[in-house]
N, CA, C and O atoms as CSV, one atom per row, in Angstrom:
chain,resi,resn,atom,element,x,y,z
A,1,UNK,N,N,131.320,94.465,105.952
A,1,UNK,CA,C,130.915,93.245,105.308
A,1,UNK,C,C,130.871,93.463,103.788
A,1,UNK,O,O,130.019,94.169,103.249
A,2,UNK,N,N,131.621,92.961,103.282
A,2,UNK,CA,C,131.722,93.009,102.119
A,2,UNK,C,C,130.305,92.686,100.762
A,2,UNK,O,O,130.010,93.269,99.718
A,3,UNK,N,N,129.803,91.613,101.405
A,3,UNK,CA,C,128.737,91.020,100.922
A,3,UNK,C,C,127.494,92.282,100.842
A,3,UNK,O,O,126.877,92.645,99.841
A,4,UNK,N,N,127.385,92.748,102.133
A,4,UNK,CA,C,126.154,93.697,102.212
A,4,UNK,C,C,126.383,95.020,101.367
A,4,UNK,O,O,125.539,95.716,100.802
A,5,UNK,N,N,127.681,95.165,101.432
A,5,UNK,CA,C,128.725,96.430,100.431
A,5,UNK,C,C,128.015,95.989,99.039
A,5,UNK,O,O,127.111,96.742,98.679
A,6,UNK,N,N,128.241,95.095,98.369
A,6,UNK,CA,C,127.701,94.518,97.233
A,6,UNK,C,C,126.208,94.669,96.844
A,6,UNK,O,O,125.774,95.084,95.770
A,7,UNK,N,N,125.495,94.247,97.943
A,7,UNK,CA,C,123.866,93.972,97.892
A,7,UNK,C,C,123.904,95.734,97.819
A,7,UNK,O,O,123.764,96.285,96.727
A,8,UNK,N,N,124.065,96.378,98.835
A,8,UNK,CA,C,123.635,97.761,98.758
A,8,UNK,C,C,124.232,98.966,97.597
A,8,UNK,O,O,123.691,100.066,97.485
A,9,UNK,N,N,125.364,98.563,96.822
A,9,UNK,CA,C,125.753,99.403,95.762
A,9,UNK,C,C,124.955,98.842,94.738
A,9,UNK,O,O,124.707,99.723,93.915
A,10,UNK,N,N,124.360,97.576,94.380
A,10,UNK,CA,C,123.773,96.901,93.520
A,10,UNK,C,C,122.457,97.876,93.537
A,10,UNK,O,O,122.216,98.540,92.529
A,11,UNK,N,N,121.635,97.958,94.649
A,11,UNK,CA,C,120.443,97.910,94.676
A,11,UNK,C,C,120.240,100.115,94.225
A,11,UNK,O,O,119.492,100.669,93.419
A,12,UNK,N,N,121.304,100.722,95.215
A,12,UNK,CA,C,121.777,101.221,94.035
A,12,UNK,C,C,121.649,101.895,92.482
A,12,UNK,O,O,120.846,102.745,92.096
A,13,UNK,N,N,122.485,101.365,91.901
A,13,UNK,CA,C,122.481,101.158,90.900
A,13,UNK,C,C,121.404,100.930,90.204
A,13,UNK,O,O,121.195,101.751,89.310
A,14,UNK,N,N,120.380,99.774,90.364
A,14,UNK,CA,C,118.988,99.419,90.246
A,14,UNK,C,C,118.326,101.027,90.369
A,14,UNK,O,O,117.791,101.578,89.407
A,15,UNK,N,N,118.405,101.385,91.137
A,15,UNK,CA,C,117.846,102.719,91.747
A,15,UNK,C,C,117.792,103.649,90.748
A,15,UNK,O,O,116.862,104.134,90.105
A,16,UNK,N,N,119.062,103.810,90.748
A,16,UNK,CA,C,119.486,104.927,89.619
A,16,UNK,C,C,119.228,104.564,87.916
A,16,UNK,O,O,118.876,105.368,87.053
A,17,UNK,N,N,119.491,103.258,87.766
A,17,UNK,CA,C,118.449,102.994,86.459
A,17,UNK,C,C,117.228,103.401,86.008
A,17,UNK,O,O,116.834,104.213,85.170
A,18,UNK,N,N,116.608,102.456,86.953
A,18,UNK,CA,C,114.949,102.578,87.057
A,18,UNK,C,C,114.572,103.939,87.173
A,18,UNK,O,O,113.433,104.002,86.711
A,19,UNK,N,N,114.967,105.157,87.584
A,19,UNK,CA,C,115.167,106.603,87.882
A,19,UNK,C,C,115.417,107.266,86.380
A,19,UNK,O,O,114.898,108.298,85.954
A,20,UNK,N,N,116.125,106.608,85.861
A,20,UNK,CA,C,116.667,107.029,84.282
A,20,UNK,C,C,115.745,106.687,83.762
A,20,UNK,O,O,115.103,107.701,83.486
A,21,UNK,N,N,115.056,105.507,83.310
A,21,UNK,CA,C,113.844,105.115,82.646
A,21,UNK,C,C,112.929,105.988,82.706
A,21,UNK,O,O,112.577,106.742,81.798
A,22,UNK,N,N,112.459,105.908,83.917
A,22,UNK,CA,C,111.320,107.014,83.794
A,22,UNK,C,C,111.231,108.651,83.550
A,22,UNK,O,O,110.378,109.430,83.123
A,23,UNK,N,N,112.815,108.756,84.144
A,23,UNK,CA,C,113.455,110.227,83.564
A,23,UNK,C,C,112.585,110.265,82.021
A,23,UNK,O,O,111.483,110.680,81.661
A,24,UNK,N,N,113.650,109.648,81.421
A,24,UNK,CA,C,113.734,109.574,79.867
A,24,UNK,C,C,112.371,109.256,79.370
A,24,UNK,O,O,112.160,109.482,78.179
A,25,UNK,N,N,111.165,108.640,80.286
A,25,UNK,CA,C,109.817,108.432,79.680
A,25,UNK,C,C,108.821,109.834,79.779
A,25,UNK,O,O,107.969,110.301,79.023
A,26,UNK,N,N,109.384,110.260,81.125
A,26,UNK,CA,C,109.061,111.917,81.202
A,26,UNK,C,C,109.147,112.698,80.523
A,26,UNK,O,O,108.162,113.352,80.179
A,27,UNK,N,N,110.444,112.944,80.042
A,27,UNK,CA,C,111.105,114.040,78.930
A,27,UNK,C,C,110.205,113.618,77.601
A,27,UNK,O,O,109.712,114.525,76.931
A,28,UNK,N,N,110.030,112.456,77.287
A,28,UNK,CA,C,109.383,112.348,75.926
A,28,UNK,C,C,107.623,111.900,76.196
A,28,UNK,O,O,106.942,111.010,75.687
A,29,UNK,N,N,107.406,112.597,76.875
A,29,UNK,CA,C,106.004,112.779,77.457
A,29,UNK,C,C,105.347,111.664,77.510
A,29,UNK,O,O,104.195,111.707,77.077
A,30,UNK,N,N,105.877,110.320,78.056
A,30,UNK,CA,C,105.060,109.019,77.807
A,30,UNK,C,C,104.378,109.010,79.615
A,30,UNK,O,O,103.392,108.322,79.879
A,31,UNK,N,N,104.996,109.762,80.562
A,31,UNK,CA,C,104.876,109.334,82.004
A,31,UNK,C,C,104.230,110.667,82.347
A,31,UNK,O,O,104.489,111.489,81.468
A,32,UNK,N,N,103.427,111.196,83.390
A,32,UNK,CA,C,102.800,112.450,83.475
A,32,UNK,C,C,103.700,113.432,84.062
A,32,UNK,O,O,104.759,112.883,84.367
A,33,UNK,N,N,103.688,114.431,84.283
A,33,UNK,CA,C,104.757,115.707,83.877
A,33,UNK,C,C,104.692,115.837,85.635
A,33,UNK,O,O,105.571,116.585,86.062
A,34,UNK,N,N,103.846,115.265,86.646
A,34,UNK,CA,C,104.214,115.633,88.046
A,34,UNK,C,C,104.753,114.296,88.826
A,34,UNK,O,O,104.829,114.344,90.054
A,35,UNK,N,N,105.107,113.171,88.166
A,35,UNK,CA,C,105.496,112.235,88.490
A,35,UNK,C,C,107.432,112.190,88.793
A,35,UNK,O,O,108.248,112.460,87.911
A,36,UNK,N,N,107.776,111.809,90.147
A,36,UNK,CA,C,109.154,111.935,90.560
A,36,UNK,C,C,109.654,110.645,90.140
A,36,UNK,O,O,109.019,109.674,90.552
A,37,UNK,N,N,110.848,110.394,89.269
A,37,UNK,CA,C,111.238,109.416,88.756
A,37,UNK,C,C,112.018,108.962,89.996
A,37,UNK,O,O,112.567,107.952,89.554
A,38,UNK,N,N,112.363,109.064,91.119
A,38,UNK,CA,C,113.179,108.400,92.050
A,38,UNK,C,C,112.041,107.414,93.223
A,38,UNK,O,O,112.177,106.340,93.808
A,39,UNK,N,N,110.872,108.500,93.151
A,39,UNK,CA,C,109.738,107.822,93.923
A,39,UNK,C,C,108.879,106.621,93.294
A,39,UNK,O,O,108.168,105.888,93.981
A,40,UNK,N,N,109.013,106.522,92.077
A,40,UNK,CA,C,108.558,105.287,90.695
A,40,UNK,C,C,109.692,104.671,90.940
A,40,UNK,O,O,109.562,103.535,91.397
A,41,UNK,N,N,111.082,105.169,90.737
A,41,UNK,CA,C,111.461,103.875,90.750
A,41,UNK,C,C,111.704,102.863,92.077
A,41,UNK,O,O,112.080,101.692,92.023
A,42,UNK,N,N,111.417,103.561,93.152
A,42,UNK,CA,C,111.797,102.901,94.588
A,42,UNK,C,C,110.118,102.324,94.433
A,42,UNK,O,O,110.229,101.110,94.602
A,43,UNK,N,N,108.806,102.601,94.220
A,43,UNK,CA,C,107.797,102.020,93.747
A,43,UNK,C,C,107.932,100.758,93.227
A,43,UNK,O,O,107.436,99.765,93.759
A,44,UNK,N,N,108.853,100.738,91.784
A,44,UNK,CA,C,108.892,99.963,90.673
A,44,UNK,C,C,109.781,98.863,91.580
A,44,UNK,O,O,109.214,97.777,91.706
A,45,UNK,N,N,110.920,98.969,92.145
A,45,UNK,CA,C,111.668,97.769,93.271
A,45,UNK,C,C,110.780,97.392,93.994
A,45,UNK,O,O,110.619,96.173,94.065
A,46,UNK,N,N,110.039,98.133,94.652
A,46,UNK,CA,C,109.258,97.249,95.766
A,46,UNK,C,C,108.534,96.462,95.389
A,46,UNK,O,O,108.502,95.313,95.831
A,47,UNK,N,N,107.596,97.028,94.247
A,47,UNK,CA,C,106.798,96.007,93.837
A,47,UNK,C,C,107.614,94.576,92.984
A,47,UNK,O,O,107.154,93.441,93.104
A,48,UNK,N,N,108.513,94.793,92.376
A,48,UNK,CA,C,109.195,93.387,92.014
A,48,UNK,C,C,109.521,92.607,92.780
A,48,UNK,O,O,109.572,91.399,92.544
A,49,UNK,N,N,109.909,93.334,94.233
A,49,UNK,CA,C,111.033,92.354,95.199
A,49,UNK,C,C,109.775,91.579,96.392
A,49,UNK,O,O,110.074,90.647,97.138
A,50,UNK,N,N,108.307,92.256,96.326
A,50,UNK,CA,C,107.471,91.708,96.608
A,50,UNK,C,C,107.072,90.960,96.110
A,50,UNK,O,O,106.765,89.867,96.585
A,51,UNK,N,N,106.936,91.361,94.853
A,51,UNK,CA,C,106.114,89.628,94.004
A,51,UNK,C,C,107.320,88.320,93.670
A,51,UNK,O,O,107.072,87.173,93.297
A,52,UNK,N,N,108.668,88.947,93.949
A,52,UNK,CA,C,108.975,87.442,93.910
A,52,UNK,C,C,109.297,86.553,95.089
A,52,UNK,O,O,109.427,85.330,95.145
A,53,UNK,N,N,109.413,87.691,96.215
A,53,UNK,CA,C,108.895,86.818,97.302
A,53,UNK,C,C,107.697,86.200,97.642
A,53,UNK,O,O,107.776,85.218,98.380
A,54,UNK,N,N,106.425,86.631,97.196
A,54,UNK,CA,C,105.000,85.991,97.239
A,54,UNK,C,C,105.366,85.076,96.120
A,54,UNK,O,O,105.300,83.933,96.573
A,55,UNK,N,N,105.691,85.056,94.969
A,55,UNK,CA,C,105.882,83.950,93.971
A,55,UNK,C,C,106.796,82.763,94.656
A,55,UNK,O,O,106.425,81.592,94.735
A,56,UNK,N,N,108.120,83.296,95.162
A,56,UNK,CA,C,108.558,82.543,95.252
A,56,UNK,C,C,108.274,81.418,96.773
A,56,UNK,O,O,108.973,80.469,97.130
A,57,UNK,N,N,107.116,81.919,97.365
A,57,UNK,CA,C,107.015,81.529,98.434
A,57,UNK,C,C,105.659,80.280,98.081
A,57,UNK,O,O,105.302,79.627,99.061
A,58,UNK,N,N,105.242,80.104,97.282
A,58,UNK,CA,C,104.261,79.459,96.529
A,58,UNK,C,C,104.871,77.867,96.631
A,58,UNK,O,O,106.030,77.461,96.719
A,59,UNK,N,N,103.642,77.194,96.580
A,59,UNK,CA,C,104.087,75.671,97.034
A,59,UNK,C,C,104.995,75.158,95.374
A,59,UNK,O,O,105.853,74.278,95.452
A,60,UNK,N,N,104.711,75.736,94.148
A,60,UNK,CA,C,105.018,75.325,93.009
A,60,UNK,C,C,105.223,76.589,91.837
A,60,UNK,O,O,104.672,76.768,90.751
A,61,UNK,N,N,106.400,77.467,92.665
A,61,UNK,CA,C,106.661,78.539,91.808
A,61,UNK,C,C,107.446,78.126,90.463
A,61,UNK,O,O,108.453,77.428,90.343
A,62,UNK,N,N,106.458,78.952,89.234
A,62,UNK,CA,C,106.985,78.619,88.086
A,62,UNK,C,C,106.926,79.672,87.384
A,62,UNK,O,O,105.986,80.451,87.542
A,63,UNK,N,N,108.074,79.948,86.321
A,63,UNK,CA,C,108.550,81.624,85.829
A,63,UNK,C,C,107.437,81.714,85.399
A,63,UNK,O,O,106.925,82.562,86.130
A,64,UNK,N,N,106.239,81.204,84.237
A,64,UNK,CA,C,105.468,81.988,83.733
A,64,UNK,C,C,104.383,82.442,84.585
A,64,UNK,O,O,103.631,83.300,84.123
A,65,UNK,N,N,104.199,82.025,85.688
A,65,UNK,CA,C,103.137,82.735,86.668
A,65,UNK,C,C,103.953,83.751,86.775
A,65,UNK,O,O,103.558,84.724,86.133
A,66,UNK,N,N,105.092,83.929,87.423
A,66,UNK,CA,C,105.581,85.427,88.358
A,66,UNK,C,C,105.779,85.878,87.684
A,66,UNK,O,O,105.804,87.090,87.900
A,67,UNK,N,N,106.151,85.377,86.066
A,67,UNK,CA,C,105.858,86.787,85.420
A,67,UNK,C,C,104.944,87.417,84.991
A,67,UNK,O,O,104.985,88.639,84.842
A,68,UNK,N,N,103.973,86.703,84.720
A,68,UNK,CA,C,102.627,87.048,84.024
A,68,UNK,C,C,102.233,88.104,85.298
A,68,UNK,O,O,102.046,89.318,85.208
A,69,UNK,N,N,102.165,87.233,86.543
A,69,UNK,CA,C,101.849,88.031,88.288
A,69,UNK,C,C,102.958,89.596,87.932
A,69,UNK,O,O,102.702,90.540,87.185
A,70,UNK,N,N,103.799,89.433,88.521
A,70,UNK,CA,C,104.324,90.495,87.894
A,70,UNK,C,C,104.235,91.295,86.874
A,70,UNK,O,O,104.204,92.481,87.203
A,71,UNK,N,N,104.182,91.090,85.768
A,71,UNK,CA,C,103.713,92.209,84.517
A,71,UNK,C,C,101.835,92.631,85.094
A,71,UNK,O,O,101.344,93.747,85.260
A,72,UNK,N,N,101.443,91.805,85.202
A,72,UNK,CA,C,100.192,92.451,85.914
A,72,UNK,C,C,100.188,93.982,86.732
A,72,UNK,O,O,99.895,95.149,86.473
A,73,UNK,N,N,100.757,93.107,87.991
A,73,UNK,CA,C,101.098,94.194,88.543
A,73,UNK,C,C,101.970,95.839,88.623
A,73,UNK,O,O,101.885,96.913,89.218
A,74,UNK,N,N,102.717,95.226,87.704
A,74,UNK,CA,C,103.417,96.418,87.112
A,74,UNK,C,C,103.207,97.644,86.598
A,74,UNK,O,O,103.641,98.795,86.624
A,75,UNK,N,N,101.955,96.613,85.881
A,75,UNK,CA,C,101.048,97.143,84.594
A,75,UNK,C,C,100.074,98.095,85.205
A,75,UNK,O,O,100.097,99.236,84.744
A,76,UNK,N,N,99.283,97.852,86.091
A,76,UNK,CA,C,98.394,98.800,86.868
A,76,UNK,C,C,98.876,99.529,87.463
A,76,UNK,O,O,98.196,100.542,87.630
A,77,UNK,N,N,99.942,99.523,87.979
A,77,UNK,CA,C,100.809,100.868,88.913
A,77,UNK,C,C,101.758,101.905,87.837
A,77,UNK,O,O,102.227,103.027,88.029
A,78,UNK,N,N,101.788,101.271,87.005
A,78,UNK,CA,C,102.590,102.152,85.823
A,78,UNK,C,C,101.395,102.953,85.036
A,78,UNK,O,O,101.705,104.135,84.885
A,79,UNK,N,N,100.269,102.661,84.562
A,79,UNK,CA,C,99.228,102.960,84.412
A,79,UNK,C,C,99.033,104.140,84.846
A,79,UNK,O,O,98.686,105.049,84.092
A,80,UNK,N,N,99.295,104.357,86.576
A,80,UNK,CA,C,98.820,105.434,87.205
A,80,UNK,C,C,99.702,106.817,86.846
A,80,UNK,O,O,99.147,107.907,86.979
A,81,UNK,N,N,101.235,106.730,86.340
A,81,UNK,CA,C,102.394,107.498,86.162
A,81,UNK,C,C,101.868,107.823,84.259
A,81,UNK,O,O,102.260,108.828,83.666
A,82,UNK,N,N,101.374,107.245,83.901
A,82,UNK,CA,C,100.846,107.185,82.575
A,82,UNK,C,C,100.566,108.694,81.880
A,82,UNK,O,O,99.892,109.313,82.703
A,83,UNK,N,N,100.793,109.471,80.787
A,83,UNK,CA,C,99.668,110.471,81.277
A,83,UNK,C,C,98.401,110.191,80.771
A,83,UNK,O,O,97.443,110.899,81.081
């Protein structure tokens, strides 16, 4: 299936980004020195792909809630990778 070929090299990719970010926040000591950048970033997806399904499942979803909801949440779990 071509389609799912797509969704799954995408997500992916996502993967391996989000993995680089925090790489690169590691190396310059912004993230704590025992933190696995592949386990943050599969963290960092879940929690997005959750809140925009709870956002988007809302009788009157509107961007500045899910994002505000989102950066919230982000914000406290990134916190913890912090040093």
């Amino acid at each position: 299936m071509p389609e799912t070929e797509r969704l799954h090299n995408r997500r992916l990719k996502t993967f391996e980004a989000l993995a680089d970010i925090v790489a690169q926040a590691k190396r310059r000591g912004l993230v704590n020195r025992t933190c696995d950048p592949e386990l943050a970033a599969h963290l960092i997806f879940d929690i997005h792909i959750g809140e925009n399904r709870k956002w988007l499942s809302t009788s009157h979803p509107t961007y500045n809630d899910g994002v505000k909801r989102l950066r919230k949440i982000l914000t406290f779990a990134l916190q913890h990778f912090a040093k």
